[in-house]
N, C-alpha and C positions, 0 to 999 in steps of 0.2 A: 504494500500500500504506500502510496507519495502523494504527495502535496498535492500534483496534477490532479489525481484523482480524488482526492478527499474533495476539492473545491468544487469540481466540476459535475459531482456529486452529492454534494451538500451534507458530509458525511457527520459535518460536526455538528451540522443541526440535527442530524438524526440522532446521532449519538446523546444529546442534548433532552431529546422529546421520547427519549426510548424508543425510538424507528431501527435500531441495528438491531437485529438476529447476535445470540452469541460470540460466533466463529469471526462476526467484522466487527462485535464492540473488541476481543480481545485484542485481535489485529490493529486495530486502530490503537486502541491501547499501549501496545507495545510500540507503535509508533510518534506516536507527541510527547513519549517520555523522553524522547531525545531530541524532537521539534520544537523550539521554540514559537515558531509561527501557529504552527495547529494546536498548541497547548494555550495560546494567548487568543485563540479562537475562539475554543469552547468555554473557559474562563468567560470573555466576555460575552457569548451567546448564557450563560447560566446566571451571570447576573442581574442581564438583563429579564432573564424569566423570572430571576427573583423578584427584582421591582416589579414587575408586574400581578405577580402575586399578591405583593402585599400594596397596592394599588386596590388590588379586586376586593380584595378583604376589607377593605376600607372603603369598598363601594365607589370609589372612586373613576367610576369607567371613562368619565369623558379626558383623562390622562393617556389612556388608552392610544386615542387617535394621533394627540402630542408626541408617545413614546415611538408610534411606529416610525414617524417622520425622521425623528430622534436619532433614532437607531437604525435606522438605514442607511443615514451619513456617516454614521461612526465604523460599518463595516463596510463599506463602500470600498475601499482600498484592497479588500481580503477577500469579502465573499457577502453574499444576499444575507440578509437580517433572515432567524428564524419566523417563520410565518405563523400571523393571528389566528388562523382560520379553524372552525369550534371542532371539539375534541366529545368523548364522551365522557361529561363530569365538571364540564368547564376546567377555568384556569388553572384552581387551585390544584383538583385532582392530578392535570397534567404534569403536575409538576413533581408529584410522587414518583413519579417514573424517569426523573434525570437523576440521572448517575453519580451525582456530587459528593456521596459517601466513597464510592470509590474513586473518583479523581482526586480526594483528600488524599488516600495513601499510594495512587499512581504518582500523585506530586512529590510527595515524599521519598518516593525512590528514584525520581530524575538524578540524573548526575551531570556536575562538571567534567570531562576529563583535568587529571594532573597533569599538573609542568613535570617534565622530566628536568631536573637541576644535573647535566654532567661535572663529577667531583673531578676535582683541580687537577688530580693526581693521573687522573685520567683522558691521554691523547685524542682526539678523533680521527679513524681510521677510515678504511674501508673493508670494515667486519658487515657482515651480516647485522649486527644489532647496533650498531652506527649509521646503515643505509635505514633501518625500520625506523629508528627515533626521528630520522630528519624525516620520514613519511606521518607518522606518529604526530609531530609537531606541526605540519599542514595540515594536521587533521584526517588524514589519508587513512585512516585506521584499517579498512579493509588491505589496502596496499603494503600496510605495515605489518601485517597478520604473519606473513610467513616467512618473512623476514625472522622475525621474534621469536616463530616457530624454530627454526633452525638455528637460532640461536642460544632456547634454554634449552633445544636437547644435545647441543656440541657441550655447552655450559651448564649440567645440571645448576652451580654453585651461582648462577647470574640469576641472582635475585629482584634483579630491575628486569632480565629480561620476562621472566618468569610474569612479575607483575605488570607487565606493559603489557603483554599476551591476555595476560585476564583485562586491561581494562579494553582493548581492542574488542574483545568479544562482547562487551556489554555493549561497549559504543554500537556494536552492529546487531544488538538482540539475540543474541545467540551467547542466550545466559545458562543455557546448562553446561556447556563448557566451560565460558566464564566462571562458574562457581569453580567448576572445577581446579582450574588452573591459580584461580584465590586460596582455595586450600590446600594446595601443594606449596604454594607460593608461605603459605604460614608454617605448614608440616616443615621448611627448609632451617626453620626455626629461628633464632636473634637477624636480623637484617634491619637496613633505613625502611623496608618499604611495611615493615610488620605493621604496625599499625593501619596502616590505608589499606593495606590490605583485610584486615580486619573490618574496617569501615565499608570498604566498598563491597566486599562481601554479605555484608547486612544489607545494604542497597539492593542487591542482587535477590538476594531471599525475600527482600520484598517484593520485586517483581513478579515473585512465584509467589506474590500470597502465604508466605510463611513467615507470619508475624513471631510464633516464640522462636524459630531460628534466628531471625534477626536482631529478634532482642542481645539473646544470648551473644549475638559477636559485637554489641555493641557495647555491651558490659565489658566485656575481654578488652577490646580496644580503651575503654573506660580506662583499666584498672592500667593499663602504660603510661597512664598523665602525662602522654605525649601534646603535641602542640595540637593536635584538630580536637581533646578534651572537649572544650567549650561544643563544637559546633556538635557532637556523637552527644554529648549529655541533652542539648537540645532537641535533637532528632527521635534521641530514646525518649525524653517526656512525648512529641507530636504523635510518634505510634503509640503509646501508651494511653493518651486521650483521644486520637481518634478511632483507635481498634486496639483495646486491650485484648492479650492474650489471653484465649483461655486457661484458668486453675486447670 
């Protein structure tokens, strides 16, 4: 799924009004976690239904006609404003069926990629994992995938290569691997990348909807009182309040 399609489909208003089938909310899903554009879509396609909501609630319909006008300026640039057009249940009912509990903890598990910082001590060559970071660092992450591949299995012991691998794979949704090569990346044990890796592994577990596994590595990351502390304590209250895990 890509931008082309979403717009020209009007996916994120579907996604919005409860119009996806499963198999294309999750799909979509997996993709505005790394879009900025289609994540700042549906955002503001749900706020605006919320105003609207609470517009109706308040009886307040001749708003209504104001908002549409409103709101079709403001997504002019992006894509056609969700449509008024009546529902069975009116407004408010409608609005039972947008997705906004779970774009709470899709948001949650979006991710920055990391800066790769190369240590002082360390030349730039033309290794394998030299060519993937300068692709890594355009962004190239699929470009950089096998680069990096070839470069933690020549180098078990490259713990940057290891962890640059897992975040290439999230960057491209292809988070069962991802996981995977995060917990190798920790199993290699004391390294710079331990922590983030930790963190971005909890990331990852959320993607998969496994709220007590992410808890759990966000604790571990927790307990390193490494420098991303602050932001993993933060993230561990936001899943906490918005999807505790079950006793």
């Amino acid at each position: 799924m890509d931008c082309d399609r979403i717009e020209a489909e009007e996916i994120a208003e579907k996604y919005v009004t409860g119009g996806l089938d499963d198999e294309e909310q999750a799909d979509f899903e997996l993709h505005f976690l790394t879009c900025d554009r289609c994540f700042e879509q549906v955002q503001l396609r749900q706020d605006m239904q919320a105003a609207l909501v609470r517009r109706a609630r308040r009886g307040d319909w001749r708003w209504l006609a104001v908002g549409a006008v409103a709101a079709s300026l403001l997504v002019a640039a992006g894509a056609t404003w969700f449509r008024l057009r009546p529902v069975s249940g009116g407004i408010a009912s409608r609005a039972k069926v947008t997705a906004r509990p779970a774009l709470n903890l899709m948001a949650l598990a979006a991710i920055a990629p990391p800066r790769y910082a190369r240590p002082q001590w360390r030349a730039a060559g033309p290794t394998a994992f030299d060519v993937a970071i300068e692709r890594y660092t355009r962004g190239d992450y699929a470009g950089a995938t096998p680069d990096l591949l070839v470069a933690s299995k020549a180098d078990p012991g490259n713990s940057a290569a290891s962890f640059f691998l897992g975040i290439c794979y999230l960057m491209q949704n292809r988070n069962d691997e991802a996981i995977a090569q995060l917990k190798a990346t920790i199993a290699s044990g004391d390294s710079p990348e331990l922590e983030e890796s930790y963190f971005y592994l909890a990331k990852a577990l959320l993607r998969q909807r496994d709220i007590a596994g992410a808890v759990d590595e966000l604790r571990r990351a927790i307990a390193l009182h490494g420098p991303r502390q602050a932001e993993e304590r933060s993230l561990l209250d936001s899943i906490t309040r918005e999807a505790p895990p079950a006793q």
